[in-house]
VOBA-1610 file (N, C-alpha, C; in pm, whole numbers, padded with zeros to 5 digits, always signed):
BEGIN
Unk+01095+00134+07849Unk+01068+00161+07707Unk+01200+00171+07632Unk+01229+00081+07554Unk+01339+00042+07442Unk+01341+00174+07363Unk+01426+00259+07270Unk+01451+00332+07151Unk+01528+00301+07072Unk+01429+00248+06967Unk+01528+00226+06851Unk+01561+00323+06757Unk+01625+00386+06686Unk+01608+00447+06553Unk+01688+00413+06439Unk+01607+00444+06382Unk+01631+00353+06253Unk+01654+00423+06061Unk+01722+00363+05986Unk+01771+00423+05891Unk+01858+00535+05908Unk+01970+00490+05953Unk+02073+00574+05985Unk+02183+00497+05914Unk+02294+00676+05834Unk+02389+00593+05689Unk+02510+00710+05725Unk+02495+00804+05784Unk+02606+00946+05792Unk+02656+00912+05920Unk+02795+00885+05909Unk+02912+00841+06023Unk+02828+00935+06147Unk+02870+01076+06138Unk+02921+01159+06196Unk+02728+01146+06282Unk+02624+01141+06204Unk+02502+01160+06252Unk+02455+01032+06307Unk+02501+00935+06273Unk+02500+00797+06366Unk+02595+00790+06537Unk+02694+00854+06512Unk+02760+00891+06637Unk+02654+00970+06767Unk+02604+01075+06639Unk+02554+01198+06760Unk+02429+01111+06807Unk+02363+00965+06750Unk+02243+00913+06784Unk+02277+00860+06852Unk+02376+00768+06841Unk+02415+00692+06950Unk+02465+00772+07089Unk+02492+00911+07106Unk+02570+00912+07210Unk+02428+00974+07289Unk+02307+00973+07232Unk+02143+01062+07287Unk+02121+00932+07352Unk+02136+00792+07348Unk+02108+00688+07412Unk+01995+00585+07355Unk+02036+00634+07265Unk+01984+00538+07179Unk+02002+00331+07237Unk+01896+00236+07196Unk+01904+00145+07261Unk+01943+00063+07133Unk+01871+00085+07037Unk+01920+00006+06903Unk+01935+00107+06791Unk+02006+00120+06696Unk+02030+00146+06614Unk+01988+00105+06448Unk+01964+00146+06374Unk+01918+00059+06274Unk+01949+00090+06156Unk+02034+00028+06058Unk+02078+00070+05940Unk+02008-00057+05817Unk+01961+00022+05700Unk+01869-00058+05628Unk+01969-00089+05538Unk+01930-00222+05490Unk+02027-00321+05350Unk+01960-00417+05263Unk+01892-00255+05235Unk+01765-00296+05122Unk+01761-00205+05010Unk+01831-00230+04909Unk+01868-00106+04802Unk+01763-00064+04748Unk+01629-00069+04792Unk+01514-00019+04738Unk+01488+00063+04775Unk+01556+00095+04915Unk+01466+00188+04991Unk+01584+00334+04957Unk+01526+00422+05011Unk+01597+00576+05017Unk+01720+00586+05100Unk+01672+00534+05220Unk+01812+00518+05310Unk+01889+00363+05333Unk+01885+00348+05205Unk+01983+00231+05249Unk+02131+00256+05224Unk+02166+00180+05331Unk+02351+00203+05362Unk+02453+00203+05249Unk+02410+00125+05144Unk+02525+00138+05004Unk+02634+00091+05072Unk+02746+00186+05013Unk+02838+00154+05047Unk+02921+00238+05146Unk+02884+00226+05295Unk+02898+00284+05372Unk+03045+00214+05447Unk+03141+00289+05498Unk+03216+00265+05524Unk+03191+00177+05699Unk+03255+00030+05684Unk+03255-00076+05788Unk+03305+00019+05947Unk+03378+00108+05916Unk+03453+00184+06080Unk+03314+00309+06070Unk+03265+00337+05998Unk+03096+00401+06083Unk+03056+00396+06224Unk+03064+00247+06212Unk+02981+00204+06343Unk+03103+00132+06456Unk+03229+00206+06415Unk+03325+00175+06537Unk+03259+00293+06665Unk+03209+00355+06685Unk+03184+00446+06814Unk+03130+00387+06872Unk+03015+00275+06811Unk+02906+00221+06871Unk+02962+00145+06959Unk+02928+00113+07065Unk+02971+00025+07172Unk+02864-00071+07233Unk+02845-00229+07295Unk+02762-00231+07388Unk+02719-00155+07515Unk+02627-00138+07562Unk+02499-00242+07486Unk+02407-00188+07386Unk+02441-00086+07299Unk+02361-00032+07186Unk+02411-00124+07114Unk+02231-00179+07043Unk+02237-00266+06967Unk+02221-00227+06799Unk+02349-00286+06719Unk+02356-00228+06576Unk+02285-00347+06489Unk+02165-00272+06468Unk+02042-00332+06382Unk+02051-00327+06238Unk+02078-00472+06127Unk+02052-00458+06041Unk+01924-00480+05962Unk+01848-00434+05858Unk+01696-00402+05831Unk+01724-00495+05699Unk+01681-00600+05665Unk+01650-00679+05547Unk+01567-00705+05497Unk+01515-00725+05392Unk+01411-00764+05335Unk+01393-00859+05202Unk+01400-01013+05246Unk+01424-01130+05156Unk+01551-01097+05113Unk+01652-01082+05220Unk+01806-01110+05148Unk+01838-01258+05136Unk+01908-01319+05112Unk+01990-01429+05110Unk+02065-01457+05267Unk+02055-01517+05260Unk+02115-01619+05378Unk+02250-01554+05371Unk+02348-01573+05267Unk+02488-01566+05274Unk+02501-01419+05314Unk+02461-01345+05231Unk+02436-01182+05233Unk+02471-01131+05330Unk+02351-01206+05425Unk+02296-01118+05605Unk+02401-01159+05676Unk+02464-01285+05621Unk+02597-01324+05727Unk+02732-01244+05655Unk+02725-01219+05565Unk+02836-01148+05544Unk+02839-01013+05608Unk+02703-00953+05609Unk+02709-00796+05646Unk+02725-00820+05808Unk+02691-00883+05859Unk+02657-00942+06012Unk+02862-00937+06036Unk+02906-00998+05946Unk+03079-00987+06010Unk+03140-00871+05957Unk+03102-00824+05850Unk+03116-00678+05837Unk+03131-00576+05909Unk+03052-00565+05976Unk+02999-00415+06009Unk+02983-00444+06130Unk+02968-00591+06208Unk+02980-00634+06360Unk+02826-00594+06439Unk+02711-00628+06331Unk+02578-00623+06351Unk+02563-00732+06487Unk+02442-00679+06556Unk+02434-00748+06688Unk+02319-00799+06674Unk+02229-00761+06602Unk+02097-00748+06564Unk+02053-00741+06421Unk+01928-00829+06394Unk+01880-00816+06248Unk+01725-00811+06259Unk+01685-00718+06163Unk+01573-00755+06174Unk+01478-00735+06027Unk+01424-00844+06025Unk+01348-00897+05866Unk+01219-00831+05846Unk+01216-00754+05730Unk+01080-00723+05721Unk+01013-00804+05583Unk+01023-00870+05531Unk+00990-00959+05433Unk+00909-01070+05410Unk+00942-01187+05336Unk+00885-01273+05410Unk+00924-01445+05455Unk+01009-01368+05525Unk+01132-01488+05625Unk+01002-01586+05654Unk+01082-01659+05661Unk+01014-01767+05706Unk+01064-01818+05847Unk+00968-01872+05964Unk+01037-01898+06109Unk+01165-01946+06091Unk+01228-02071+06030Unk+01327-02110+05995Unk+01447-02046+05972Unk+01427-01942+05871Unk+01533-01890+05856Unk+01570-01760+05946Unk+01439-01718+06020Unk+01486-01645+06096Unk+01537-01665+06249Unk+01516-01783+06279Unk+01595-01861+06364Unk+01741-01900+06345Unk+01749-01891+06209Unk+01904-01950+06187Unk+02007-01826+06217Unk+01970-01720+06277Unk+02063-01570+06276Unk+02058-01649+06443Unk+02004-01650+06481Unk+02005-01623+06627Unk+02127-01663+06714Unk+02245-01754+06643Unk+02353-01796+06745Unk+02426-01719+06749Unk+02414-01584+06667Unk+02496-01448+06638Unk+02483-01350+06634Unk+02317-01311+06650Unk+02213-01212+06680Unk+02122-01175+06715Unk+02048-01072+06786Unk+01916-01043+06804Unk+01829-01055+06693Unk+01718-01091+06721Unk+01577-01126+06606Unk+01532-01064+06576Unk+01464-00979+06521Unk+01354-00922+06492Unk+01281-00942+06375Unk+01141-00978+06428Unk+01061-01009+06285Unk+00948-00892+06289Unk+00961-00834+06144Unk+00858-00720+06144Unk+00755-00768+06066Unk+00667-00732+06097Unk+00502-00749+06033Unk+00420-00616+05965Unk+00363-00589+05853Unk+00303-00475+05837Unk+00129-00507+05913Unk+00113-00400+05941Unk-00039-00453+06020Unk-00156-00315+05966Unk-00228-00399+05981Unk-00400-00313+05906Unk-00527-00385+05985Unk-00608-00305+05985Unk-00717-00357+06032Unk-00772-00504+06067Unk-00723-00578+05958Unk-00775-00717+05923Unk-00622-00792+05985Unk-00533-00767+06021Unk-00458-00834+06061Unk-00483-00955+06128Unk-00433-01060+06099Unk-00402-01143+06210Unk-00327-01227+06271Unk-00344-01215+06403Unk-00202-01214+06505Unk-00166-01349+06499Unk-00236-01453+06430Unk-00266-01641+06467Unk-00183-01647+06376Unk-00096-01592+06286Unk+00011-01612+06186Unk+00099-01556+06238Unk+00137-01540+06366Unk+00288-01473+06450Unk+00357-01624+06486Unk+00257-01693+06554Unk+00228-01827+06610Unk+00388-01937+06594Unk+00395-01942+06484Unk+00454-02008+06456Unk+00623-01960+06450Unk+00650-01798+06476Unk+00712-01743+06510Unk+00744-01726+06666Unk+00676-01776+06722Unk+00690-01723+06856Unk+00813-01777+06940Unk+00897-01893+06878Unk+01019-01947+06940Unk+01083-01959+06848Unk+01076-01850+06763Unk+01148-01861+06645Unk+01274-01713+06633Unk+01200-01586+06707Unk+01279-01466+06701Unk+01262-01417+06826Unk+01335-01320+06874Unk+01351-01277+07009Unk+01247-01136+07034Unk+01204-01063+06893Unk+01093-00969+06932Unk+01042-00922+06802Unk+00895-00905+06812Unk+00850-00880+06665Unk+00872-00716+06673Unk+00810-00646+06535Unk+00837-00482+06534Unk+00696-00535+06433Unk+00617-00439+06484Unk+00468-00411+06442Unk+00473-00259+06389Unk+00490-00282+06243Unk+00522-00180+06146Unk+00333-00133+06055Unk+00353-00004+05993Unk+00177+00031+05943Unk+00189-00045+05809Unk+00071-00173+05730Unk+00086-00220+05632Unk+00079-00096+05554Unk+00222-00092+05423Unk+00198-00004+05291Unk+00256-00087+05218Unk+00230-00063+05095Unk+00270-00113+04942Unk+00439-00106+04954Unk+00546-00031+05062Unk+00677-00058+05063Unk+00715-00088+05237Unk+00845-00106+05208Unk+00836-00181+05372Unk+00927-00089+05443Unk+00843-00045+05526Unk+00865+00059+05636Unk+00951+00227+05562Unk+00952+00320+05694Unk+00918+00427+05654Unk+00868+00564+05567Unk+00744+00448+05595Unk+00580+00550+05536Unk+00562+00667+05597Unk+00586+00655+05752Unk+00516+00790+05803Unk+00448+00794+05856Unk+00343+00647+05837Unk+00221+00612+05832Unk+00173+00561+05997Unk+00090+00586+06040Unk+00048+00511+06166Unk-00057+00407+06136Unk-00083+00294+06205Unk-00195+00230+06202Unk-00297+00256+06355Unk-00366+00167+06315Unk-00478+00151+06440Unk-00432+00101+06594Unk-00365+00164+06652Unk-00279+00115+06785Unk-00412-00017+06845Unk-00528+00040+06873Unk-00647-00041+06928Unk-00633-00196+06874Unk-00605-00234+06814Unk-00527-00361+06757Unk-00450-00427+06783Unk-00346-00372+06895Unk-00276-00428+06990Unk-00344-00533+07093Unk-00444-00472+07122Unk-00531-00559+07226Unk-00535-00696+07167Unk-00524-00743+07053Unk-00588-00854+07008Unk-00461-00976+07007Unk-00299-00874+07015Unk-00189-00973+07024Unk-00178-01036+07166Unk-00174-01155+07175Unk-00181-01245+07306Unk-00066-01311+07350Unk+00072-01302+07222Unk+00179-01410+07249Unk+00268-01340+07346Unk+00401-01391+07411Unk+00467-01353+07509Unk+00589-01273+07469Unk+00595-01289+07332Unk+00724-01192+07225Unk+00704-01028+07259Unk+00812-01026+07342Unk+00798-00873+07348Unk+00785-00783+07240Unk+00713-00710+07177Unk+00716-00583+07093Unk+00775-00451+07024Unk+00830-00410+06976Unk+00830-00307+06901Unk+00737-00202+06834Unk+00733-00119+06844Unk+00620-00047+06758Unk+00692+00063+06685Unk+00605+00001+06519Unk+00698+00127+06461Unk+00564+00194+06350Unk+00636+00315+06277Unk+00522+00307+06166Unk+00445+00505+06219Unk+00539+00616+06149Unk+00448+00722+06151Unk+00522+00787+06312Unk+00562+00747+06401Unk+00582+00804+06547Unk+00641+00888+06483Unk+00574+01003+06584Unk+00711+01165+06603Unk+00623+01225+06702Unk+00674+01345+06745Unk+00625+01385+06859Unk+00492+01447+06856Unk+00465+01461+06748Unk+00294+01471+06749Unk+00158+01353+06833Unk+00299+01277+06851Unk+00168+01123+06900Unk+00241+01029+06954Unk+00359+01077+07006Unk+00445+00995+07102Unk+00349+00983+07267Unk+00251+01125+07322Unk+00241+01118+07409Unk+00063+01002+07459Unk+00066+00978+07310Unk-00041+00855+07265Unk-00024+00701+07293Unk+00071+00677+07332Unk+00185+00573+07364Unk+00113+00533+07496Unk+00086+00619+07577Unk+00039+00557+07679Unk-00083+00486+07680Unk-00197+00530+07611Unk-00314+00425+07550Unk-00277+00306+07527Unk-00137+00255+07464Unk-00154+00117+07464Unk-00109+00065+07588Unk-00229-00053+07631Unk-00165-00167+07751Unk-00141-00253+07766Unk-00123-00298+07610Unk-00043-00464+07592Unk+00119-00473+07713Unk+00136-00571+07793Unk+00209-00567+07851Unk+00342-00624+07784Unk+00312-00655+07634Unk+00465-00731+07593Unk+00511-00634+07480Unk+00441-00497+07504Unk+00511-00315+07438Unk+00627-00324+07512Unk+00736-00332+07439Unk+00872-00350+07452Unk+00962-00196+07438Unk+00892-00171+07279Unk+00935+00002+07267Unk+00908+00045+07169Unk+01023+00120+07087Unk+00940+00267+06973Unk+01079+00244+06892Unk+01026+00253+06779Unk+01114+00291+06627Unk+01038+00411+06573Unk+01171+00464+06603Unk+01142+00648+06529Unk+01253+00649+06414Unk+01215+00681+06296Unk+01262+00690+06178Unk+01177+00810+06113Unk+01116+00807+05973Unk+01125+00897+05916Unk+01019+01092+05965Unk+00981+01051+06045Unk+00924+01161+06096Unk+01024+01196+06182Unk+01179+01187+06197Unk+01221+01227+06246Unk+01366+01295+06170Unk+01346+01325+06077Unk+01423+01331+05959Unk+01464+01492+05887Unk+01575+01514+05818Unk+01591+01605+05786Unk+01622+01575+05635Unk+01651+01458+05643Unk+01645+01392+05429Unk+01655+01242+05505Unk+01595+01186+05378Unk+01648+01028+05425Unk+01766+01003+05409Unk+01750+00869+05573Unk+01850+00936+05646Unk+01956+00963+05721Unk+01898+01083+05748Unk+01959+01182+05790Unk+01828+01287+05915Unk+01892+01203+06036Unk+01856+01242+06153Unk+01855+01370+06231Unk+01725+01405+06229Unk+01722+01570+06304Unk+01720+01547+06463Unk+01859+01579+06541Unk+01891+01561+06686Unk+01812+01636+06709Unk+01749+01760+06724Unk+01712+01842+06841Unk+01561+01755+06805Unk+01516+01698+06729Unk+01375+01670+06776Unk+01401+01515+06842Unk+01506+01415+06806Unk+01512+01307+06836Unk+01573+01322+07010Unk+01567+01454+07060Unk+01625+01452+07212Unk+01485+01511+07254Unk+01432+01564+07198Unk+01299+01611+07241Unk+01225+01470+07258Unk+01233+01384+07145Unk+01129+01258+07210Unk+01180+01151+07285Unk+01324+01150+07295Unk+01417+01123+07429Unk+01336+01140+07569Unk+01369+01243+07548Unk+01316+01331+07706Unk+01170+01296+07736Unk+01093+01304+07655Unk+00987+01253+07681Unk+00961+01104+07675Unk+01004+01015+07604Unk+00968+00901+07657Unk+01051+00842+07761Unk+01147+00885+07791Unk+01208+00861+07970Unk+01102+00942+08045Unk+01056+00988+08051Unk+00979+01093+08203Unk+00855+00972+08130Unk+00831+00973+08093Unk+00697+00906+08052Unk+00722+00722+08104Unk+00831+00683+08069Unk+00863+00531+08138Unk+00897+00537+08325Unk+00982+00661+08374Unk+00966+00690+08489Unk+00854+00701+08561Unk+00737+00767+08489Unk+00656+00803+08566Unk+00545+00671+08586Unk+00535+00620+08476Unk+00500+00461+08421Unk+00523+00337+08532Unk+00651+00392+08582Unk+00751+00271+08659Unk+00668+00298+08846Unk+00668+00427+08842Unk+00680+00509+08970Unk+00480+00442+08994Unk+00452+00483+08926Unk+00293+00462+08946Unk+00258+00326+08958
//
């Protein structure tokens, strides 16, 4: 089980995430949202080291943009929540990890991933709302059952430790991992460690025990 977390902008509180073991990292560069990075200083994310992967969060940027911030800031990873098209989200890939996010609701459907499927390296299955990502919000996990392609997963959308130990209900085998963002928060953000080591701890004993069985 992968950990990402995500919307992270404070040097000093991006350090302390990264050093909990964090697997990806995720800083948003979407001036709409609450936590987006501004103008955050490029040596931030000097602590970060491989193989934590430094995730940038876009949404219908420009082509030039994502490559500028991509040599910036020495992003390893991008991931689109908008509405990229396979094309262009293929065109990151000789310089980064993929990620294509989807908002999902009841009526979803998965036959419009399709054409994505050799296009990005892993989708992030986010809860559909009127803004793009951290709502808070959970969707209908039971909905998983219905994705069939071989793109490993993400799941994001509402997790905190109220319903992390819910995780195990799903048995799609291409559940990759977990984006914990704003239920994990002390302002947007701005990351509360003692609960983000609390759901640490538990989703390692929970992938151990997963592995062991």
């Amino acid at each position: 089980m992968k950990i990402k977390v995500c919307g992270l902008r404070d040097p000093e509180n991006i350090s302390m995430v990264a050093d909990l073991g964090a697997d990806y990292v995720g800083f948003i560069c979407y001036e709409r949202s609450p936590r987006f990075i501004g103008n955050m200083p490029a040596d931030a994310l000097n602590n970060i080291s491989a193989p934590v992967h430094k995730t940038a969060v876009f949404v219908d940027e420009p082509e030039a943009n994502i490559n500028a911030l991509i040599d910036n800031y020495g992003f390893n990873a991008v991931q689109l929540h908008g509405n990229e098209s396979p094309e262009f989200a293929d065109s990151f890939r000789n310089k980064a990890t993929v990620i294509k996010a989807f908002g999902l609701d009841n009526d979803f459907d998965f036959d419009q991933l399709n054409v994505y499927a050799d296009k990005v390296d892993y989708f992030l299955f986010d809860t559909k709302t009127a803004i793009y990502g951290g709502s808070g919000k959970t969707f209908n996990w039971n909905i998983l059952d219905k994705y069939k392609l071989s793109v490993p997963f993400f799941l994001s959308g509402g997790l905190s430790l109220d319903n992390l130990e819910e995780l195990k209900k799903i048995t799609n085998p291409q559940f990759y991992g977990v984006d914990l963002n704003s239920r994990f928060e002390t302002a947007p953000g701005m990351k509360d460690i003692e609960k983000l080591k609390q759901a640490f701890n538990l989703l390692k004993q929970f992938t151990a025990h997963e592995i062991r069985s």
